[in-house]
C-alpha positions in Angstrom: 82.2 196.2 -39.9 80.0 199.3 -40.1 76.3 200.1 -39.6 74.1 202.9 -39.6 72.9 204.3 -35.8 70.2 206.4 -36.3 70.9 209.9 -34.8 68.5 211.7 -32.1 67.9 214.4 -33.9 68.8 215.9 -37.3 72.6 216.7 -37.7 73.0 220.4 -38.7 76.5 220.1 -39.5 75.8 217.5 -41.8 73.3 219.7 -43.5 76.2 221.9 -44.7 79.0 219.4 -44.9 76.8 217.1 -47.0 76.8 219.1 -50.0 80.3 220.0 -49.8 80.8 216.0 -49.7 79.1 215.2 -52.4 80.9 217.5 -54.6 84.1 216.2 -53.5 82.9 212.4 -54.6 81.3 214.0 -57.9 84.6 215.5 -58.5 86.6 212.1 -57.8 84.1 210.0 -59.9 84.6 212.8 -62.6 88.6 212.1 -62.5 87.6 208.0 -63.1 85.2 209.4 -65.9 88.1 211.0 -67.6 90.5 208.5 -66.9 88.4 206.3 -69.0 87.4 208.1 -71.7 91.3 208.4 -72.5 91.3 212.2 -71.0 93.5 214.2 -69.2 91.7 214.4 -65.6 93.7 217.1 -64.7 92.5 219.2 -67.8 88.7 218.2 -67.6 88.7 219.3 -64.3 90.6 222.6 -66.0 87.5 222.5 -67.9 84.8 222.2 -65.9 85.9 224.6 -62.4 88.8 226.8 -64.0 87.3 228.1 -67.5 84.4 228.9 -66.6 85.9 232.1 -63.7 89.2 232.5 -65.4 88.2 235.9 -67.0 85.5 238.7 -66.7 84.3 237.5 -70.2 84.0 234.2 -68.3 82.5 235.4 -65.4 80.2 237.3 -66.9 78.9 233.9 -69.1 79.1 232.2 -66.3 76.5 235.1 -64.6 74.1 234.2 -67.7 73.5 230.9 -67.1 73.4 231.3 -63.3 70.5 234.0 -63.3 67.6 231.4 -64.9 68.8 228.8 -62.5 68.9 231.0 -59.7 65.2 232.5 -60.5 63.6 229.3 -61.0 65.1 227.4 -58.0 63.7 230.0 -55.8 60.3 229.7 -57.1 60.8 225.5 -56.7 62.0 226.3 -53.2 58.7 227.5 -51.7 57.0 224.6 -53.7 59.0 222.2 -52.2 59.2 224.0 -48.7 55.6 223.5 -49.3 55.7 219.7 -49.7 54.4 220.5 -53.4 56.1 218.7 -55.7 56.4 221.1 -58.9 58.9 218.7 -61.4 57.3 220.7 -64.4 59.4 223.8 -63.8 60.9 223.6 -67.5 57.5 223.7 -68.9 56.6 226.7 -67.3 59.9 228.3 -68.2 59.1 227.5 -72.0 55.4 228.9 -72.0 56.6 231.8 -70.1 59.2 232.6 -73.2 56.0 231.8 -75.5 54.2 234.1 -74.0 57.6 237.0 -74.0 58.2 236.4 -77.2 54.7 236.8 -78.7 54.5 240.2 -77.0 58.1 240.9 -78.3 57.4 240.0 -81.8 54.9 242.7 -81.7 57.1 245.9 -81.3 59.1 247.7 -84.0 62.1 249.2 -84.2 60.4 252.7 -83.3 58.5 251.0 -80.4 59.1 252.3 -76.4 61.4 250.6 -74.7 58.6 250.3 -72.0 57.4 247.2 -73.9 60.4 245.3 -71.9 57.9 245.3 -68.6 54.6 243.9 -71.2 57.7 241.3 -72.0 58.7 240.2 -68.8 54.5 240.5 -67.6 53.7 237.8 -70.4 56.9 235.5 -69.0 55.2 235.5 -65.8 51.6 235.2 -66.6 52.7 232.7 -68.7 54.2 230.3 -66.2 51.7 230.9 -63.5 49.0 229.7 -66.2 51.2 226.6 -66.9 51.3 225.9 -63.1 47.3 226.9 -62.5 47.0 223.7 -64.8 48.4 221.4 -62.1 47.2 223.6 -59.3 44.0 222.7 -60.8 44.3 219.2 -61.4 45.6 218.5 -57.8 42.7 220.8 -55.8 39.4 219.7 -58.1 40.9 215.9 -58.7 43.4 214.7 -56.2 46.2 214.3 -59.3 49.7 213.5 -58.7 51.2 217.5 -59.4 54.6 215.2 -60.3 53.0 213.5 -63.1 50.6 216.0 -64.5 53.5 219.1 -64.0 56.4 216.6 -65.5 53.6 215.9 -68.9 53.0 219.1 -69.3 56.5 219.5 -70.3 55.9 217.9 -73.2 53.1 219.6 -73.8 54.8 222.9 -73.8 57.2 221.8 -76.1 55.0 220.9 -78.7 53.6 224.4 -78.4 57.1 225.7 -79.0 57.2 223.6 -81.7 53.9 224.5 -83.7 54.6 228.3 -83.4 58.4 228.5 -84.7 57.6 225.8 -87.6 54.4 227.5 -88.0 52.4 231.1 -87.2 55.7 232.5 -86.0 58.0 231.1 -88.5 60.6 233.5 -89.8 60.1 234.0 -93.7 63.3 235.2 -94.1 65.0 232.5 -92.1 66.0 230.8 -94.9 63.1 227.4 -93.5 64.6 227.4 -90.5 62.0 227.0 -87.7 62.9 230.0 -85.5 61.0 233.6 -85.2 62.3 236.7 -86.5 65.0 238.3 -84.6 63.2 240.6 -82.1 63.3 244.3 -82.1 66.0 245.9 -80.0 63.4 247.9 -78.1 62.8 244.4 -76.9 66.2 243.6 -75.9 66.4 242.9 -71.8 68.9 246.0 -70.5 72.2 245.1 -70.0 74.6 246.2 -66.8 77.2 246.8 -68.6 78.4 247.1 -72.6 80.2 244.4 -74.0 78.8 241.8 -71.9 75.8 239.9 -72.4 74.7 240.1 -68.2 71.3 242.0 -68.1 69.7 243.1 -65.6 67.8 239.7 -65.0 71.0 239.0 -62.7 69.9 242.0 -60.3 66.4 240.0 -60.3 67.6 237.0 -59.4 69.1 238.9 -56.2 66.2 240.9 -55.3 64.6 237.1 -55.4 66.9 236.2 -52.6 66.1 239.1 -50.3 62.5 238.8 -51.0 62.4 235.3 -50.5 64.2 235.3 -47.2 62.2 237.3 -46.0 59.1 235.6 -47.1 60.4 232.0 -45.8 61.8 233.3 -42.2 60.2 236.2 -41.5 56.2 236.6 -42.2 53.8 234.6 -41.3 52.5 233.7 -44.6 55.9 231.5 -45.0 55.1 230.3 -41.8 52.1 228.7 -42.9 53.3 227.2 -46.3 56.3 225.6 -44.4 54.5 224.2 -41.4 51.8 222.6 -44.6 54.9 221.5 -46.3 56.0 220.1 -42.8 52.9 218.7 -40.3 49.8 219.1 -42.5 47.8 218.0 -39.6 49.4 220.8 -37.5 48.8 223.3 -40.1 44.8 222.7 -40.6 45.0 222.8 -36.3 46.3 226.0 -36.7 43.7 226.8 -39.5 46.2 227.2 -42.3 44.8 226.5 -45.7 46.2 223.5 -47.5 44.3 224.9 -50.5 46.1 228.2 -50.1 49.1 226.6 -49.4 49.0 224.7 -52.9 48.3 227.5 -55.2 50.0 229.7 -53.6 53.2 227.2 -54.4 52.4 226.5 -57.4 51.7 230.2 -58.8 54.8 231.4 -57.1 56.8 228.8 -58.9 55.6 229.2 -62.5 55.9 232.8 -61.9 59.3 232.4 -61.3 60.2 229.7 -63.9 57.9 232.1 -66.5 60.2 235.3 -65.5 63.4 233.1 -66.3 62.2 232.4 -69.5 60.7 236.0 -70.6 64.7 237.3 -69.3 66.5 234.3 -71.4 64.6 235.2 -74.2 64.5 238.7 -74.3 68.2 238.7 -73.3 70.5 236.5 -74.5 69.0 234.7 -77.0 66.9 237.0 -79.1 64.4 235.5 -80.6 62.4 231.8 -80.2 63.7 228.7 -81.9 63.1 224.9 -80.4 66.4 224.9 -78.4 64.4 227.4 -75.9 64.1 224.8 -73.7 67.7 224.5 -72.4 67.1 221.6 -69.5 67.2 224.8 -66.4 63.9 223.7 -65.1 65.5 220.6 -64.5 68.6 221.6 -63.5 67.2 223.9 -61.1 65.7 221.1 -58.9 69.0 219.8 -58.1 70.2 223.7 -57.5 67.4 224.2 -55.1 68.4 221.0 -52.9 72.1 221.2 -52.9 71.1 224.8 -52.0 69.2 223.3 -49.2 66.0 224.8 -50.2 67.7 227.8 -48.2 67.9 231.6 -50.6 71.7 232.2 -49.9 72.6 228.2 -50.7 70.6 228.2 -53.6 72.7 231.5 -55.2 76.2 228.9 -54.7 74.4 226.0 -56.1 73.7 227.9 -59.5 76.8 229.1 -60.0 78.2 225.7 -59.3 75.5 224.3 -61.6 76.4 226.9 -64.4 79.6 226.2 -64.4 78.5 222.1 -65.4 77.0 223.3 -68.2 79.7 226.1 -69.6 82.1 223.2 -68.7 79.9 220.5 -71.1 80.6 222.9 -73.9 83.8 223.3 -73.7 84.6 219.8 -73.1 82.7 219.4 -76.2 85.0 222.1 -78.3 88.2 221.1 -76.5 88.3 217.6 -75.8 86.3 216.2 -78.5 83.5 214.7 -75.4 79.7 214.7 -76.0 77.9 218.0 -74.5 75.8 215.3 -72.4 78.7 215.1 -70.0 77.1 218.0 -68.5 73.6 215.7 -67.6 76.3 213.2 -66.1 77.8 215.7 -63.9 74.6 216.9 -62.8 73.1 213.3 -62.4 76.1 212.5 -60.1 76.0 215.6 -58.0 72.1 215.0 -57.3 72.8 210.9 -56.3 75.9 211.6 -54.6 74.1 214.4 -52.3 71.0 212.0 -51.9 73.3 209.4 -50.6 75.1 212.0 -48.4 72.4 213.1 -47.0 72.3 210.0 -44.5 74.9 211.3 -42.5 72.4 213.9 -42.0 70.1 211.3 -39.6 72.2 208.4 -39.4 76.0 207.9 -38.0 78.3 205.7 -39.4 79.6 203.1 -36.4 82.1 200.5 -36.3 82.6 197.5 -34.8 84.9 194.6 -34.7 84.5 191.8 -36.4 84.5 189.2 -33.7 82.3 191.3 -31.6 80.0 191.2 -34.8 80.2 187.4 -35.0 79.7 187.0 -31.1 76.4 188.8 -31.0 75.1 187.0 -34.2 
């Protein structure tokens, strides 16, 4: 028989192993997923972990969909190091490319190239506004920042929505609901020609540094993670809760609204209602299997952009729906919450008869 014995204290090996665990168990229940879809496992898996690094056109796809992960986990990070519970990251991403691409559809083709740092600007004041919303809410009237940040997803959809079918609607897009293609003044610089990495990639890294040395090396992380862990400590100590909170919350829809400025004003050119791509999401579950922890969080993004270039293949290749991607991405999340035990509790065995003896 086995039961769970509560360990004394925190396993750090655990902490690491976990995540490595639950990959291996999302990768086995993958192979079952194939296996009864009437798929080749071996080539899904081909699919999903071989494709996507098998070239430096690859890699450097795979570097796209990495960066708005990687910037908008690290904003979640300090939220949730924060005990602030920020769900509504994908909203803030798609205000923050409302906001970028209204500045960008104002340039021309003889515009300054300067107009990139107005671009990006408008990304981030955009998402911090979306966040002050539930910063707001939470300070003045004690609401639930889950539920108000998760509806006001919604919300910034619709306001997606109403500008590409409306104000912003392309007249020569033939009544499609997308803006105008924006000016290549506008266009996010690239590292390198040929390849459609920008520099956004170089933020996401200076994102690291900066926020490693934020978390574990000023006092101002300090304070936001001793609020996030022993509230009661922090006010002893006289660190503002308040502070803590909007501080959190700003620094996450900053981050989510730079993503979305960057995807944008990189990659994809212009608005349409496919902005919103599911990162905000997704980026939750890169920020934990990162373990909340800078360096983690830049493995967990490229593992989590390789689920998504993986769902699109397996939807050009092997004939699967592109929502095999949510399922990967829903198993890795369960399979690292259930691994996580190990992290506090030990697995012990007993023998039967010894079992049936005590009871």
């Amino acid at each position: 028989m086995l039961r769970l014995e509560a360990r004394p204290q925190s396993s750090r090996l655990w902490s690491v192993a976990s995540p490595l665990l639950a990959l291996a168990i999302t990768v086995v229940i993958g192979v079952i997923l194939f296996l009864a879809l009437g798929k080749d496992p071996v080539r899904g898996l081909q699919v999903f972990f071989w494709e996507p690094i098998k070239s430096p056109y690859a890699l450097g796809e795979l570097t796209v969909k990495a960066t708005p992960l990687l910037i908008i986990a690290l904003g979640l990070a300090v939220c949730f190091r924060s005990n602030v519970w920020n769900i509504g990251a994908e909203g803030q991403f798609v205000i923050g490319a409302v906001l970028a691409g209204g500045v960008a559809l104002l340039a021309d083709k003889d515009g300054s190239r300067w107009i990139v740092l107005a671009i990006v600007l408008a990304g981030i004041l955009g998402g911090m506004l979306w966040a002050a919303l539930v910063a707001l809410l939470r300070d003045r009237f004690n609401a639930n920042e889950i539920l108000v940040s998760l509806m006001l997803v919604y919300v910034a959809d619709m306001v997606l929505s109403y500008m590409v079918y409306g104000p912003w609607k392309d007249p020569a897009g033939y009544n499609f609901p997308q803006s105008k293609t924006f000016a290549a003044v506008t266009q996010i610089p690239r590292l390198m020609q040929g390849s459609r990495v920008s520099i956004g990639v170089l933020v996401a890294l200076a994102g690291v540094a900066v926020l490693w040395v934020f978390l574990f090396r000023t006092r101002a992380g300090f304070a936001q993670q001793v609020g996030g862990l022993a509230p009661a400590a922090a006010r002893y100590a006289g660190f503002s809760s308040r502070k803590a909170l909007w501080i959190a919350l700003l620094t996450s829809g900053g981050a989510a609204g730079l993503a979305g400025a960057l995807e944008v004003a990189g990659p994809i050119g212009q608005l349409t209602p496919y902005v919103p791509a599911g990162y905000g999401f997704a980026a939750i579950i890169v920020a934990f299997v990162g373990r909340l922890h800078p360096v983690g969080m830049v493995f967990a993004s490229i593992l989590m952009s390789m689920f998504y270039i993986g769902g699109e293949l397996a939807q050009s290749r092997l004939g699967l729906p592109k929502s095999l991607t949510g399922v990967f991405q829903g198993l890795l999340l369960f399979t690292l919450l259930a691994c996580d035990t190990l992290m506090v509790y030990r697995i012990r065995f007993r023998a039967a008869a010894t079992a049936k003896g005590a009871a």
